[in-house]
C-alpha positions, 0 to 999 in steps of 0.5 A: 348199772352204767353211769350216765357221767361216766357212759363212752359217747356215741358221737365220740368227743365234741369236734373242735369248731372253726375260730375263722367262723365263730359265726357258723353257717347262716340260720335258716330264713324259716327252721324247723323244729329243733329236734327235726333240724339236729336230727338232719344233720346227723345229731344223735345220743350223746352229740354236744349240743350248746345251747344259748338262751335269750329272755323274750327274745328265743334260743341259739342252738350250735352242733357239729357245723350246723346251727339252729335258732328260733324265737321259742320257750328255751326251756320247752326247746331243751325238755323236747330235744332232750326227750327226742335225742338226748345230746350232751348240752353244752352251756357256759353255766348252768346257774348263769345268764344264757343257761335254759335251767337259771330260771327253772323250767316248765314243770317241776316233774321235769327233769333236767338232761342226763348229759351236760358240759357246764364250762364254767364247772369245768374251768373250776377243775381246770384252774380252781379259784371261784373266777369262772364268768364267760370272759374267763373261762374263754381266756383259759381256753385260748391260753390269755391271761385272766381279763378283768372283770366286766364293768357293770352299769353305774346305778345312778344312771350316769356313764362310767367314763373309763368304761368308755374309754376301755371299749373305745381302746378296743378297735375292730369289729364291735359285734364280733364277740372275740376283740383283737387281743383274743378276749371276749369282746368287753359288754358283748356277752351281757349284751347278748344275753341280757338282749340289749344289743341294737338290733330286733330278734332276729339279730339278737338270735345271731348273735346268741348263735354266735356265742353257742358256737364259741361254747363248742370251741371252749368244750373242745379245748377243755375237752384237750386240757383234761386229756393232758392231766395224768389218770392216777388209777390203779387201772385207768379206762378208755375215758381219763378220770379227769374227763370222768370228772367234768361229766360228773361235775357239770351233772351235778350242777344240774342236779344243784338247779334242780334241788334249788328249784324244787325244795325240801319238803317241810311239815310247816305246823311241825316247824312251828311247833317246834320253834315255839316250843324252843324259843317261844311264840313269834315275837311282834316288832322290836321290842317283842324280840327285845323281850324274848331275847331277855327270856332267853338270856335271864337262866344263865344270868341268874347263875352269872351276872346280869353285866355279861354279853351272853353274845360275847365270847370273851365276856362269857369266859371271863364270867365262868371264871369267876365262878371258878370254872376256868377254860382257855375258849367256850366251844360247846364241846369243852362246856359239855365235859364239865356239865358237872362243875357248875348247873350254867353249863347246862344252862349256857348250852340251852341258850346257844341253841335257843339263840341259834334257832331264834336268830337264824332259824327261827319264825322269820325264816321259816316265813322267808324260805318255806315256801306256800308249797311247803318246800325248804328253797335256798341257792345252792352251788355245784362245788364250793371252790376249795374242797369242791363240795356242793353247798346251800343257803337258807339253812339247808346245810346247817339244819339244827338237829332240833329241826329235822323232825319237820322234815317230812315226806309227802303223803304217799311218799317215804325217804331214802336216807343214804350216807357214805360210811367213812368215806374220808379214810375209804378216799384216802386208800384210794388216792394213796394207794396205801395197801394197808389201809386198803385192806381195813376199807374191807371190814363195815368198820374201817376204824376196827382193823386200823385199832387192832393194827395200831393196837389202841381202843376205837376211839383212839384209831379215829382220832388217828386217821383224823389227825393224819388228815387234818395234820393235827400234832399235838396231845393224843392225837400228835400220839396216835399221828406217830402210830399211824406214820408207822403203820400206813406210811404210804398214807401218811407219805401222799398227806405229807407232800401235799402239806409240804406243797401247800407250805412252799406255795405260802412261802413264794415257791410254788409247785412244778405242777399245780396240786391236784385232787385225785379227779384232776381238780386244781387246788388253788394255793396261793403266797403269803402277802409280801406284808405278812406279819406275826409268825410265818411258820406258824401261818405257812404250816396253816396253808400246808394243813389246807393242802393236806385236808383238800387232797382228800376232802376234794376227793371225796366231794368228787365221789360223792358227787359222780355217785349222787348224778348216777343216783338221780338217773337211777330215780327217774323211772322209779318215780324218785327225786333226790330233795337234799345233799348234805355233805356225804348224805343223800335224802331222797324221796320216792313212791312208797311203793318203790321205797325198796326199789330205790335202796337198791338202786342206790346201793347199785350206783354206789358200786357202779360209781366206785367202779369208774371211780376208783378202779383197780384199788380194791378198796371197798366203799359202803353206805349206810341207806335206811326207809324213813318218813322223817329225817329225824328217824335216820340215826345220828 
């Protein structure tokens, strides 16, 4: 199995595109079909393709020196040309304004492409930060500094008088998208998209062309960026990991339309149940959840007093102390080892998860986000920023334990439920080169050979490989943190410069070179505020913890990712869809006869992944991939 993101394109890299002509050549007075046109011009597997949408209006195709464009369903021209040819699409984000999958597209069995260069994903590598809008993304491009943002309309309908005076300062011609200074001309892209600019379709059209030529000169100068970054394999490849990277993230945005687009399928009568059971029948009006929340509250009050906030962390605290349990915080994790001090412990547990799922998941949101279809739809983000993970709203990422049992595959369906074992400490053998820690990556257990090694009990190994990376130092893990210098202190050496950076860049001296991930990914680190008070070490070694956690969680989040885009190909002809990513795990559902089929395949992604991934480390990644019908069946 060769991964799509990682597959050598036939066409070579994208050809950078003229800047004396962001226009391109003139559109043909009456076109063709679109896969006609780009397969007369030489267009084939691979080839990048950009591609600008324009609501009611049509589509703007840009590739090599030709163009195309034509007052068609955007989505209808992507699912064909990418059945006929198969290009790399190239768009400035796959979530935006512009992009063909930002409103769906025509069927749910419709898949998105296998090939895609997302430029604003790509920025994020680049740069890092979340800033990734048009007028950002071409400045980096052209070496500017960062525009302001964009000036939106008043919502009172009056005119916004600076906004005026910003675009009357700016001279030349107002519908070349590129201004004097090299910036994306201030309004131009809304107006593009959102087809507002003067003029019928058939300017509106020339212009979206315009705009998907200008995304061919972004991919070509990114495609450049990427090349200059260091490949930090053991035995890099013809493609630089950090090319590898883009292809991968841009896939999973992808994947992250498609996931927002279809759901996760929900047994509606279970979830009900299963509420009702916790918290009670749905509550009518104020004061019905004014009532439940005194049902709720009155178990623990009877052990405490009825004066106490049960919402107020501090007031809680200050009620168990006085019935002589004493604790400096009230995380749940400190409450449960003293269940046996006084019966509100148990108490108090059960509330906070009836509270969660009354206010957060509870029949309102149920009502909000399961669909009539019985789908589970949030938003969802191809990275987050900071670690890069991909993240959801709605509840999505967050599901109570309590609610998996109604997460059901459809009738005729069954789900593959995949997770990484250990994938933190397997990444950071990978990323340090440690050759210690690389041999224990050998065993199922990786914590095994680290506790002989260390000579602890498991447990205690954990925590260790836990502490090297969070940078905890004190108590038991400070302990078993000395241990691990010791024994993996090449491991521990790659942790700490990258605390040390994170620690310098807090204290006004930032890097020579920008930190980044082992993929390439820019891990933003940013100064203390001149004003800053309190204890500065103490916050500087907070920016170091951040920077020692983000070197390996970014990682990871990159793996992870380039493993599920290389999974969700692999599902197609199987019939399969990935319907969750939820941090190292992914839930799949597929045809029960292919059930088997898509273990395997998914165990083959794996390996093929690893092999671009991490290629010549010999650390060893495994997944744990089980055949369920519910998600609660998968084992904690």
């Amino acid at each position: 199995m060769v991964s799509s993101w990682a597959a050598d394109d036939p066409a070579g890299p994208a050809r950078p595109a003229s800047l004396a002509s962001p226009a391109g050549p003139a559109l043909p007075a009456s076109p063709a079909s679109p896969a006609s046109a780009l397969r007369a011009s030489g267009v084939g597997p691979g080839t990048a393709v950009a591609v600008v949408a324009v609501p009611g209006v049509g589509v703007a195709l840009a590739f090599g020196d030709g163009g195309w464009a034509g007052h068609a369903d955007p989505a209808a021209v992507l699912t064909d040309v990418e059945a006929a040819i198969g290009p790399r699409w190239v768009w400035w984000s796959a979530r935006g304004a512009g992009s063909p999958l930002a409103g769906g597209w025509r069927q749910s069995a419709d898949r998105g492409p296998a090939l895609s260069w997302d430029l604003a994903a790509v920025h994020r590598i680049l740069r890092g930060g979340h800033r990734d809008d048009p007028g950002a993304v071409w400045a980096a491009t052209r070496g500017l500094p960062v525009p302001p943002l964009p000036r939106r309309a008043r919502g009172d309908g009056q005119l916004d008088l600076l906004a005026m005076v910003e675009q009357q300062d700016d001279v030349g011609d107002v519908d070349d998208p590129v201004g004097l200074d090299g910036q994306l001309r201030l309004g131009w892209v809304d107006e593009t998209l959102g087809a507002t600019a003067a003029g019928g379709p058939g300017v509106r059209l020339a212009r979206a062309a315009r705009f998907a030529r200008l995304a061919l000169v972004a991919m070509a100068a990114q495609e450049q960026a990427l090349s200059t970054l260091p490949d930090p394999r053991a035995s890099p490849g013809r493609l630089p990991l950090a090319l590898l990277t883009a292809r991968a993230e841009s896939a999973a945005e992808v994947l992250a339309r498609e996931l927002e687009r279809d759901g996760l399928p929900v047994d509606r009568p279970t979830a009900t149940a299963t509420i009702t059971e916790i918290i009670g029948p749905p509550p009518v009006g104020d004061a019905g959840e004014a009532a439940a929340r005194r049902t709720r509250d009155a178990p623990v009050l009877r052990q405490l007093s009825s004066s106490v906030d049960l919402r107020n962390p501090a007031s809680v605290r200050a009620a168990l102390a006085a019935v002589g349990i004493d604790v400096p915080d009230t995380r749940s994790g400190r409450l449960r080892a003293l269940s046996a001090a006084h019966p509100v412990i148990d108490e108090l547990l059960a509330w906070r998860k009836a509270e969660r799922i009354a206010t957060t998941y509870g029949h309102r949101w149920l009502a909000t986000h399961v669909g009539a279809d019985g789908r589970l739809r949030g938003r969802w983000h191809g990275s987050d920023g900071a670690a890069g993970r991909m993240t959801a709203d709605a509840g999505l990422h967050n599901l109570p334990a309590e609610m998996r049992v109604a997460v059901v595959a459809e009738p005729g369906h069954r789900f593959v439920r995949a997770d990484l074992g250990q994938i933190e400490p397997r990444v950071l053998a990978v990323v340090s080169g440690d050759p210690e820690l690389t041999r224990a990556t050998r065993q199922d257990d990786l914590y095994a050979p680290v506790a002989a090694r260390l000579g602890v009990d498991r447990p205690t190994a954990k925590v260790a490989v836990l502490a090297a990376m969070y940078g905890q130092t004190t108590g038991a893990a400070g302990q078993a943190l000395r241990q691990m210098r010791e024994t993996y202190g090449v491991a521990l050496a790659y942790l700490d410069a990258a605390d040390a950076a994170g620690r310098s860049a807090a204290l006004g001296a930032a890097p020579a070179t920008p930190l980044r991930t082992f993929g390439g990914r820019r891990i933003p680190l940013r100064a203390l505020p001149a004003d800053a008070d309190g204890d500065i070490g103490r916050a500087a070694a907070a920016y170091g913890r951040f920077a020692r956690n983000a070197v390996v969680q970014g990682a990871a989040a990159e793996l992870f990712k380039a493993w599920a885009v290389t999974v969700r190909q692999a599902l197609i002809p199987l019939g399969g869809t990935i319907v969750l990513c939820l941090h190292d795990e992914l839930l799949l559902q597929v045809p029960v006869q292919t059930a088997e089929a898509a273990v395997a395949a998914t165990h083959r992604a794996l390996d093929a992944t690893a092999a671009h991934w991490a290629a010549g480390s010999a650390v060893r990644f495994v997944a744990d991939i089980a055949v369920i019908s519910r998600w609660s069946d998968a084992k904690p």
